[in-house]
N, CA, C and O atoms as CSV, one atom per row, in Angstrom:
chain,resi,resn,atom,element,x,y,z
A,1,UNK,N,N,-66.061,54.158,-158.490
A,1,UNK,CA,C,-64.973,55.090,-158.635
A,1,UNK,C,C,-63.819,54.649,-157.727
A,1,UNK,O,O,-63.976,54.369,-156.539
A,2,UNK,N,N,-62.831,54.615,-158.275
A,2,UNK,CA,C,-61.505,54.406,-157.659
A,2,UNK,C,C,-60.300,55.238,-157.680
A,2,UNK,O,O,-59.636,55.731,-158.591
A,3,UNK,N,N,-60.198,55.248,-156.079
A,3,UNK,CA,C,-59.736,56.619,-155.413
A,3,UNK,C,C,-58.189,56.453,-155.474
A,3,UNK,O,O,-57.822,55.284,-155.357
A,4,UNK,N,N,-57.300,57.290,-155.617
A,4,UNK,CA,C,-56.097,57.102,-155.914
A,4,UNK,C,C,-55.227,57.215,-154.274
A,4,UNK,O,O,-55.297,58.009,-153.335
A,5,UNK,N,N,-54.375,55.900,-154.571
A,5,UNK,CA,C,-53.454,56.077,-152.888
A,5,UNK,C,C,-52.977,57.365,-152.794
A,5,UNK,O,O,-52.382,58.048,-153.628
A,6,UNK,N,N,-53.458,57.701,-151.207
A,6,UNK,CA,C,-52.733,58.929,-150.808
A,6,UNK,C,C,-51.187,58.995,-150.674
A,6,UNK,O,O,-50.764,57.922,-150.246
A,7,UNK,N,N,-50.439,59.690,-150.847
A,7,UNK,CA,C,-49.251,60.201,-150.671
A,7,UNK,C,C,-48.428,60.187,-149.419
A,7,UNK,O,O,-49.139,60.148,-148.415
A,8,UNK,N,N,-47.395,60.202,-149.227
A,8,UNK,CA,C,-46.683,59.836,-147.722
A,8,UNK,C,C,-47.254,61.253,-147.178
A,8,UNK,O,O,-47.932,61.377,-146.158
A,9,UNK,N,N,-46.921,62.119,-147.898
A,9,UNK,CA,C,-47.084,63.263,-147.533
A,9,UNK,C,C,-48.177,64.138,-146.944
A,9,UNK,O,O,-48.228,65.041,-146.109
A,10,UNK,N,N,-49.480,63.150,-148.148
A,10,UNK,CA,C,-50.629,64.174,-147.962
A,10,UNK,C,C,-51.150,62.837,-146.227
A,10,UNK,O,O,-52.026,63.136,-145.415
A,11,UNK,N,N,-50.361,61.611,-146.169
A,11,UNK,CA,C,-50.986,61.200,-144.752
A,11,UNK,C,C,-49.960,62.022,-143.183
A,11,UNK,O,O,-50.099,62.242,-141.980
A,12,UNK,N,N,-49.168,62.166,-144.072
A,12,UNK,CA,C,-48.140,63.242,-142.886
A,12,UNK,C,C,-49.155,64.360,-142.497
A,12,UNK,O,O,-49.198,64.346,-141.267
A,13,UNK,N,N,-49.971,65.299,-142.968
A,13,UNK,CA,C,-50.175,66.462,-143.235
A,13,UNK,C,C,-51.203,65.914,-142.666
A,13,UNK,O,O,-51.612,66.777,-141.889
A,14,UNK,N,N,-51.906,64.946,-142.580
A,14,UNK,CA,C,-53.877,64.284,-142.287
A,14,UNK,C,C,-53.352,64.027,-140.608
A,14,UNK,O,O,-54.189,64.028,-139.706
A,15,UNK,N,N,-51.731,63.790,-140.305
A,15,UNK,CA,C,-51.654,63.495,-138.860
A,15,UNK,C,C,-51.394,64.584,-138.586
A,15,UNK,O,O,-51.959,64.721,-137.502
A,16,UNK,N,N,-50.806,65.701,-138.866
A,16,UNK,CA,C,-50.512,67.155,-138.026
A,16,UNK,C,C,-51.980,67.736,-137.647
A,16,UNK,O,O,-52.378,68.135,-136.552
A,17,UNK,N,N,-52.670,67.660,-138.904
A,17,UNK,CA,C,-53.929,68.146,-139.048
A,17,UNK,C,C,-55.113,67.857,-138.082
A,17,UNK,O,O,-55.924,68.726,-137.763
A,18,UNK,N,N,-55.155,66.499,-137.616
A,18,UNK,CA,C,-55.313,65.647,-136.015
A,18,UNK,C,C,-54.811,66.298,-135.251
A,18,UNK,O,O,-55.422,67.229,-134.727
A,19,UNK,N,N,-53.168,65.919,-134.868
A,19,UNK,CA,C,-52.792,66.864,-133.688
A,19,UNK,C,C,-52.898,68.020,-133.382
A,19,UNK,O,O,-52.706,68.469,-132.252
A,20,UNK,N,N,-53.222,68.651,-134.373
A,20,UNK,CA,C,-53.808,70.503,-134.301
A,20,UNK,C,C,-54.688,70.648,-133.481
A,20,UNK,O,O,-54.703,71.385,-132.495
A,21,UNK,N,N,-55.835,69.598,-134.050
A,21,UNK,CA,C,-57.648,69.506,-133.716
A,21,UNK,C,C,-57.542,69.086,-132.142
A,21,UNK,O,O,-58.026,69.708,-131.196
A,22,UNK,N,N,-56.906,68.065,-132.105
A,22,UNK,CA,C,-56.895,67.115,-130.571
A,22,UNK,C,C,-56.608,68.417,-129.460
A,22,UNK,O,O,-57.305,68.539,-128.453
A,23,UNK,N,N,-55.434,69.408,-129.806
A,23,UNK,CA,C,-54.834,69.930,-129.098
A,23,UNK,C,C,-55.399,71.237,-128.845
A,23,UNK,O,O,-55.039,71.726,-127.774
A,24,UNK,N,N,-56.372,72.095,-129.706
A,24,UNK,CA,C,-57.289,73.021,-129.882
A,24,UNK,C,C,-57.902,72.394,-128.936
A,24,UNK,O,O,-57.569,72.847,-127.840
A,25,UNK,N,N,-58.873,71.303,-128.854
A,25,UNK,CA,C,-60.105,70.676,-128.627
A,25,UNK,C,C,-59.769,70.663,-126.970
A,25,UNK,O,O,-60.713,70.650,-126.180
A,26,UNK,N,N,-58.709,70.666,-126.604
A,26,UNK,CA,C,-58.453,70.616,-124.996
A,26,UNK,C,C,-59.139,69.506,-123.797
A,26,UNK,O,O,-58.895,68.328,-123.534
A,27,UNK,N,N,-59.742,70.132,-123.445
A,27,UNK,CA,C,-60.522,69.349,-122.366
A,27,UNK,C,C,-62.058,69.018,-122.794
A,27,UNK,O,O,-62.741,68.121,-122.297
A,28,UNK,N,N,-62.414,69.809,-123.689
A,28,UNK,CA,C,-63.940,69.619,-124.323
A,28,UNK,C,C,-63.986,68.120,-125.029
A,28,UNK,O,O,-63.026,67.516,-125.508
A,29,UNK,N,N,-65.140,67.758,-124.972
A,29,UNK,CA,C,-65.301,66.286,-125.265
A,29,UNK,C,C,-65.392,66.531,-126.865
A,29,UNK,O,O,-65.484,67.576,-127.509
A,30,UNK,N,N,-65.320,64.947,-127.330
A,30,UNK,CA,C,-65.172,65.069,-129.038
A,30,UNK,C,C,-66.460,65.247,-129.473
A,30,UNK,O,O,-66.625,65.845,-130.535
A,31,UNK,N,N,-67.689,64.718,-128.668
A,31,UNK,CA,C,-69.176,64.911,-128.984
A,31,UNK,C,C,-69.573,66.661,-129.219
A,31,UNK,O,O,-70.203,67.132,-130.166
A,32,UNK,N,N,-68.920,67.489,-127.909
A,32,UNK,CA,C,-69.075,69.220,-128.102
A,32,UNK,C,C,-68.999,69.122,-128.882
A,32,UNK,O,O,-69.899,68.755,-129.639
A,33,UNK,N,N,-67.724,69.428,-129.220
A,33,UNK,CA,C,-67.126,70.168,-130.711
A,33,UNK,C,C,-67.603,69.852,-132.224
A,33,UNK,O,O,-67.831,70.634,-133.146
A,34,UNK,N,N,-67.681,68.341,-132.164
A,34,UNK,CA,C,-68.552,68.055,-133.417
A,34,UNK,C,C,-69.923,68.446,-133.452
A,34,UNK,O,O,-70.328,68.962,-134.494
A,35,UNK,N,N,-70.770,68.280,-132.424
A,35,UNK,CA,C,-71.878,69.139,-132.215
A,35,UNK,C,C,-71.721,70.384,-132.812
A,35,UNK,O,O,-72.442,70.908,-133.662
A,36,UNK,N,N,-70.609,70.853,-132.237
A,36,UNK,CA,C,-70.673,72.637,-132.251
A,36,UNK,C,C,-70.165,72.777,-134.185
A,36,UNK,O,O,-70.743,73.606,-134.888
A,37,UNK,N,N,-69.476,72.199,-134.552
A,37,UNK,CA,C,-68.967,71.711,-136.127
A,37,UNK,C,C,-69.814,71.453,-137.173
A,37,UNK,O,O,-69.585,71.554,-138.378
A,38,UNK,N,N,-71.124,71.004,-136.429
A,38,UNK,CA,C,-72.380,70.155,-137.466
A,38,UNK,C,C,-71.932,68.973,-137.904
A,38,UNK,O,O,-72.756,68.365,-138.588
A,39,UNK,N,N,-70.307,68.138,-137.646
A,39,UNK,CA,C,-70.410,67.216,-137.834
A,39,UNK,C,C,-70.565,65.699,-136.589
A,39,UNK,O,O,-70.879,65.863,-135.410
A,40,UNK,N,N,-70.348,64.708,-137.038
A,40,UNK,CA,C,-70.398,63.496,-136.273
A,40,UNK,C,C,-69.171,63.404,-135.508
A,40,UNK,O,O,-68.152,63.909,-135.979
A,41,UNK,N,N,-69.141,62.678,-134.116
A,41,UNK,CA,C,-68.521,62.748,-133.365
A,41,UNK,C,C,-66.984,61.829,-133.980
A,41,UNK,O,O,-65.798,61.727,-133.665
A,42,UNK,N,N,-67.836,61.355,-134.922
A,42,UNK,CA,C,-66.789,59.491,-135.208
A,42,UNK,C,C,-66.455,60.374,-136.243
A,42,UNK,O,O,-65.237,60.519,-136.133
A,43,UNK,N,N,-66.740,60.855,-136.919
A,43,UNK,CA,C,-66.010,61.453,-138.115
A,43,UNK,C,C,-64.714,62.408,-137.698
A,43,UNK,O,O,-63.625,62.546,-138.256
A,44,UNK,N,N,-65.336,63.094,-136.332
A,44,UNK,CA,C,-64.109,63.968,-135.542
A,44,UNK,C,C,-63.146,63.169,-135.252
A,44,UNK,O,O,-62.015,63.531,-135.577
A,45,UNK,N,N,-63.332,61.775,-134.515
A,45,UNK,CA,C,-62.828,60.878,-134.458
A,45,UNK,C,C,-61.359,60.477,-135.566
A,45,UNK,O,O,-60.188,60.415,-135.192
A,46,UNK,N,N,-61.751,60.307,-136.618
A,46,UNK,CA,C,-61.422,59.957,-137.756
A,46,UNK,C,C,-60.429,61.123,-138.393
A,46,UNK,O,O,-59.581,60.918,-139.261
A,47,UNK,N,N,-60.635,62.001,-137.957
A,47,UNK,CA,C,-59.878,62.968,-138.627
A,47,UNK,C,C,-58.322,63.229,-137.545
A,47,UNK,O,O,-57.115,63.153,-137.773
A,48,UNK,N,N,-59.392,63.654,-135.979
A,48,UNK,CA,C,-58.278,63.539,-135.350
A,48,UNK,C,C,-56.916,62.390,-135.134
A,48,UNK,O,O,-55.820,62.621,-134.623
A,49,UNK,N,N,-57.590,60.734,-135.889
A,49,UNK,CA,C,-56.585,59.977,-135.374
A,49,UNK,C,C,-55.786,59.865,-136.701
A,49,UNK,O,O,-54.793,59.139,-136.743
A,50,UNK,N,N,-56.284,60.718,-138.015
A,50,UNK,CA,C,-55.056,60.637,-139.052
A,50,UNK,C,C,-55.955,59.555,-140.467
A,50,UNK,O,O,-55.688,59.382,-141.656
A,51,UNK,N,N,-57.191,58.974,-139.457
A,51,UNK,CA,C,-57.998,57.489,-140.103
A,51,UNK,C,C,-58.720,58.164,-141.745
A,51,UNK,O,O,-58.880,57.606,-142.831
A,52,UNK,N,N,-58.965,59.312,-141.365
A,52,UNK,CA,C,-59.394,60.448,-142.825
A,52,UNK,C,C,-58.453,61.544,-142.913
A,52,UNK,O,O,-58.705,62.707,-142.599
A,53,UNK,N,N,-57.435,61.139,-143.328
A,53,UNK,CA,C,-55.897,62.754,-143.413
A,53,UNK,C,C,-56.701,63.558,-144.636
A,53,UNK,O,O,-56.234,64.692,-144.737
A,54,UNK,N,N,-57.432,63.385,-145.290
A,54,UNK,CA,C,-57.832,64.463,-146.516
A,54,UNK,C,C,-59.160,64.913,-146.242
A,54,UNK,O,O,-59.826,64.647,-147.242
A,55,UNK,N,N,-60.070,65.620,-145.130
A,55,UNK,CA,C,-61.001,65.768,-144.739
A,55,UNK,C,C,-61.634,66.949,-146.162
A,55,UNK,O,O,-60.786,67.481,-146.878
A,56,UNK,N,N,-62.837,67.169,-146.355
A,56,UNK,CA,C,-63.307,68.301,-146.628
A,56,UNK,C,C,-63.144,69.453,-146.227
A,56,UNK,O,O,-63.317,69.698,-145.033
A,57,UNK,N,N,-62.753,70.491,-147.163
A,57,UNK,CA,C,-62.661,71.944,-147.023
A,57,UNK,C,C,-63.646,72.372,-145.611
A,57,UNK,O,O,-63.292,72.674,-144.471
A,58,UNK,N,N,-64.972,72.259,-146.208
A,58,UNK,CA,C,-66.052,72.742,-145.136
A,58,UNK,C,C,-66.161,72.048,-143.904
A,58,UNK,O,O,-66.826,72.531,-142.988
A,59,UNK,N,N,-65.489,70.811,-143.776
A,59,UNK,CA,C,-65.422,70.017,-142.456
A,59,UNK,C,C,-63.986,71.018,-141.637
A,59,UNK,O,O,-64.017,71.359,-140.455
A,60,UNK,N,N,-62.945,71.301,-142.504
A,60,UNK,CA,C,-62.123,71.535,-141.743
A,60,UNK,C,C,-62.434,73.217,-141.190
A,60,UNK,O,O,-61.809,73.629,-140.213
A,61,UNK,N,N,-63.363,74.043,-141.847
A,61,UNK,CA,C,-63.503,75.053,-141.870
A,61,UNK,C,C,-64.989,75.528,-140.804
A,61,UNK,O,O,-65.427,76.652,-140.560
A,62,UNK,N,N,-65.593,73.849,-140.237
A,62,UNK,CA,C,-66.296,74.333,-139.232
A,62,UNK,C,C,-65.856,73.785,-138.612
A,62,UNK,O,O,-66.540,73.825,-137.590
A,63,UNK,N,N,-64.578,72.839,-138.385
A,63,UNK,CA,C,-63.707,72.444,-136.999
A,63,UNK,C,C,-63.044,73.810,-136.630
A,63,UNK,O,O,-63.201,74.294,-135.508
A,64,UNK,N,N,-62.546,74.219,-137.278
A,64,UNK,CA,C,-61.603,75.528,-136.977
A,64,UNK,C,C,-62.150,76.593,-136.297
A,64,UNK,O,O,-61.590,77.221,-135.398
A,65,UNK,N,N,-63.666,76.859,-136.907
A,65,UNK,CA,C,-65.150,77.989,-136.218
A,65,UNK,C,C,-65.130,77.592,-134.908
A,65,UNK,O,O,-65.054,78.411,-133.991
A,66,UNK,N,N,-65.220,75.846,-134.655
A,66,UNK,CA,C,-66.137,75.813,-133.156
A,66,UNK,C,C,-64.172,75.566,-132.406
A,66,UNK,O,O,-64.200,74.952,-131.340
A,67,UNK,N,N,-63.261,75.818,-132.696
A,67,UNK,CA,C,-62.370,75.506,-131.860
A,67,UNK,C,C,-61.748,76.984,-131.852
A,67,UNK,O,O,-60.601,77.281,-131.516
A,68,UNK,N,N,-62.590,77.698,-132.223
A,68,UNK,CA,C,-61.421,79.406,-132.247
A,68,UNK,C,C,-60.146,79.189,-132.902
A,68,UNK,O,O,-59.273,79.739,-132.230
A,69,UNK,N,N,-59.665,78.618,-133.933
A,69,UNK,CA,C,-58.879,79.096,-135.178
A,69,UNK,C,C,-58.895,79.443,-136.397
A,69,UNK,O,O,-59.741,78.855,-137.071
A,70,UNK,N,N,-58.243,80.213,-136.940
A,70,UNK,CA,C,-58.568,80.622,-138.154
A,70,UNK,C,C,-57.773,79.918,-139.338
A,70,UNK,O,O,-56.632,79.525,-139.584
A,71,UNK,N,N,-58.661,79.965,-139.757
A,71,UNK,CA,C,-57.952,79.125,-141.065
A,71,UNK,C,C,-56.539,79.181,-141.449
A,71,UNK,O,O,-55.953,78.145,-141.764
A,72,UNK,N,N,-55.962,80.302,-141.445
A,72,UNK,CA,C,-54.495,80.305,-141.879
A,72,UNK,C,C,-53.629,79.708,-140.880
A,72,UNK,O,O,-52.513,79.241,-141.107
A,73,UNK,N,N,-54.467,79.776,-139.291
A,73,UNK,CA,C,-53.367,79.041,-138.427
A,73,UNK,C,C,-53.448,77.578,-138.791
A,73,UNK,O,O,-52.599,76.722,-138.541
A,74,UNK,N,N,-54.812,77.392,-139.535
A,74,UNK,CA,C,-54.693,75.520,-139.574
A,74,UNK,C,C,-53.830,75.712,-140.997
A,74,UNK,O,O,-53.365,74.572,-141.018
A,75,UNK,N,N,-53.437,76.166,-141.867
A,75,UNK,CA,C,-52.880,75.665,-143.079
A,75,UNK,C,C,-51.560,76.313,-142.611
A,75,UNK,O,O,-50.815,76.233,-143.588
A,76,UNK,N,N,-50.944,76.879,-141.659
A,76,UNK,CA,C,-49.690,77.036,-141.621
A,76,UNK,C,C,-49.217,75.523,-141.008
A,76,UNK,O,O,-48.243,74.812,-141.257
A,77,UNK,N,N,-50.347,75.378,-140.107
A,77,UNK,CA,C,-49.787,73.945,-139.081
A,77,UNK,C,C,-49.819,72.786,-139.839
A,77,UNK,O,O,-49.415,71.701,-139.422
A,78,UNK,N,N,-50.220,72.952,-140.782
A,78,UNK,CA,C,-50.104,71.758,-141.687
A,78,UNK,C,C,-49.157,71.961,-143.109
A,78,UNK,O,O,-49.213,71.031,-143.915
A,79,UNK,N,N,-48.569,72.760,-143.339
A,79,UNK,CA,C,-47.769,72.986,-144.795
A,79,UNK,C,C,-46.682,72.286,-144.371
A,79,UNK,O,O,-46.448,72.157,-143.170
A,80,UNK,N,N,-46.005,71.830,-145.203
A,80,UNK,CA,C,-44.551,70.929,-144.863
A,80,UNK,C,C,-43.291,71.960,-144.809
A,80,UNK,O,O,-42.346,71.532,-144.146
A,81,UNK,N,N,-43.157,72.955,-145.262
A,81,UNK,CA,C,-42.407,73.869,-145.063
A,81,UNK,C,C,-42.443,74.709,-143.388
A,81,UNK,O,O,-41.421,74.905,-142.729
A,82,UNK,N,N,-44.161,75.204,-142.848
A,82,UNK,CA,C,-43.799,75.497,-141.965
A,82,UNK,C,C,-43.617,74.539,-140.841
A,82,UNK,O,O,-43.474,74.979,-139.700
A,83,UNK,N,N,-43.612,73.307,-141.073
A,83,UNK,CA,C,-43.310,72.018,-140.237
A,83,UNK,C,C,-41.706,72.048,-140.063
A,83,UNK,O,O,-40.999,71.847,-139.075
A,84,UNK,N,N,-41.452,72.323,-141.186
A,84,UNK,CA,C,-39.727,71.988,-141.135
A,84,UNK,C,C,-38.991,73.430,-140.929
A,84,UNK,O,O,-37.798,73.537,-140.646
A,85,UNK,N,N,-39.622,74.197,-141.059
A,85,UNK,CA,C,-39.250,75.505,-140.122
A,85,UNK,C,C,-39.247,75.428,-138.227
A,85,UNK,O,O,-38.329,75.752,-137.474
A,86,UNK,N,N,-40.340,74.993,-137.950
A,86,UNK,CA,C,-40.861,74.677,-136.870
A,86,UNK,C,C,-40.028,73.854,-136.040
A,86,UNK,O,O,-39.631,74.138,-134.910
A,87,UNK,N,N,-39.765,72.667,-136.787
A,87,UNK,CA,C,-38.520,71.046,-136.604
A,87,UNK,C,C,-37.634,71.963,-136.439
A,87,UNK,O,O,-36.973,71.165,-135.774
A,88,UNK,N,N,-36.890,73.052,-136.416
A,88,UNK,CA,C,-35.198,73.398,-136.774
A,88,UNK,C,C,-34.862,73.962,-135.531
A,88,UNK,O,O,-33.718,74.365,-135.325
């Protein structure tokens, strides 16, 4: 199966989506949180550096559980509108 190139956009949105996580994640190591996530540390890895910008629903939805945000704060921080609200 062959996966179609991502979009400028949807890799814009895979780096906010990182800097969200990195910046939630604070001082706790990347091993916690993925622990606390059920996922792999390298996969946290991967998401935070932008290396996977299109993560899974349920990946992003137990990053958000073990970092105390709720979902709408991660899809505001990532919509391109409230980015460019934000930018002004």
């Amino acid at each position: 199966m062959v996966r179609t190139p991502l979009t400028p956009e949807e890799r814009a949105r895979g780096r906010f989506l990182g800097a969200l996580l990195r910046e939630a994640r604070g001082e706790r190591s990347m091993s916690e949180v993925a622990a606390a996530a059920g996922i792999s540390a390298e996969t946290l890895r991967k998401i935070e550096t932008g290396r996977a910008p299109t993560p899974a629903f349920f990946t992003i939805a137990a990053l958000a559980g073990a970092l105390g945000l709720s979902l709408d704060e991660v899809a505001a921080a990532c919509a391109p509108e409230e980015r460019s609200t934000a930018a002004a």
